[in-house]
C-alpha positions, 0 to 999 in steps of 0.5 A: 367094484363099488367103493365102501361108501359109494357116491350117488348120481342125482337127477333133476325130475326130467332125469337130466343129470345134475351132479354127484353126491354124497349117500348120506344127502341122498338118503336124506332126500328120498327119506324126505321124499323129495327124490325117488331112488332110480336105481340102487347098488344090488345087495347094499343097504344103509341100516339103522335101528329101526330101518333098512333101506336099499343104497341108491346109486341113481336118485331122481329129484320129485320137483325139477330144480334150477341147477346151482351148482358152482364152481369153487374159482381156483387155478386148479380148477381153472386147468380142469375147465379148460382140459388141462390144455393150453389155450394158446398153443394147445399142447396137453401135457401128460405122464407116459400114462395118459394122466395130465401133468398139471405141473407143466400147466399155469393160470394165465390173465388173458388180460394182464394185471400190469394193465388193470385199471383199480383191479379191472379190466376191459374184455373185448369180446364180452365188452365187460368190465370184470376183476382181473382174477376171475373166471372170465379173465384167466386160461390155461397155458403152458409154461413156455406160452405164458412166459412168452405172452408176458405182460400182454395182451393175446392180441399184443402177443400175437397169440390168439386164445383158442377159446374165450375163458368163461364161468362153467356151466352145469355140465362141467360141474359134472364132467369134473365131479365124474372124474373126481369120483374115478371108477364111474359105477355101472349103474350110472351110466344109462343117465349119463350124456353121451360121451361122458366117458371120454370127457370123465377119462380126459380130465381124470387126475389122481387126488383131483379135488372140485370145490362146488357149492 
């Protein structure tokens, strides 16, 4: 079931996807003609005085466009680039339902700030200099890892990280607005990478909000 004002699934000219939209931009951009309408929700229209135009559900940008997309660094997005799965231990907390119980889940500084020099630190496995709350810098854990880590290093603590913290890349912009947006209409879904369903599924959250801009 399409929801009364639909989101659209842009495409780069290649027809990679690239990320999810508003209906009012992508009428913009096929009305421009800076994108052609792939595929439209049957039976929708967006009408105005003067015109009727098919409601596109899949666009497709005439140009190829380097991505852009970032990213708003919060805690709560933190948790959704890594899952919703502590770093250290690997537990997913979830409800009986399935859906991740995010209050089970915090933002650890893999680099602690008791160990910042003028609010930066060193990461060895990057051999960078960053500020100590940024994206590289900050994991998911569970209460109970984070407590014990304490002001430590992975290393100090004796608790490896099972993946370095990173910037996000494109595709978790879109694994997250996928599962932002809930019932994945069927339209999409030839454009979508494969797997994409299980990803969107596993991140899924109730009123989940990515800042992107």
């Amino acid at each position: 079931m399409i929801s009364r004002t639909p989101h659209v699934l842009q495409l780069n000219a290649d027809y990679t996807p690239m990320k999810v939209m508003r209906w009012e931009r992508a009428v913009e951009l096929v009305l421009d003609e800076k994108a052609v309408t792939v595929v439209s929700y049957p039976g929708r229209f967006v009408r105005s005085t003067s015109l009727a135009v098919p409601w596109p559900a899949v666009i497709a940008l005439r140009r190829y466009a380097k991505a852009r997309g970032r990213v708003r660094f919060s805690s709560r997005n933190v948790i959704a680039r890594d899952h919703f799965t502590c770093q250290y231990c690997g537990a997913r907390p979830r409800f009986p339902d399935g859906r991740p119980d995010r209050a089970d889940l915090t933002t650890d500084h893999v680099i602690p700030r008791a160990q910042a020099r003028d609010g930066v630190v060193y990461l060895p496995w990057s051999k960078r200099w960053v500020n100590v709350t940024c994206w590289e810098n900050c994991a998911a854990a569970c209460r109970w890892c984070n407590t014990r880590k304490a002001d430590h290093t992975p290393a100090q603590a004796n608790m490896p990280l099972r993946q370095y913290p990173r910037v996000p890349t494109q595709f978790d912009v879109l694994r997250l607005a996928l599962a932002r947006v809930g019932s994945v209409p069927e339209e999409w879904r030839d454009y979508l990478p494969e797997g994409w369903d299980l990803l969107a599924e596993a991140e899924r959250e109730p009123g989940q909000i990515l800042s992107v801009s």
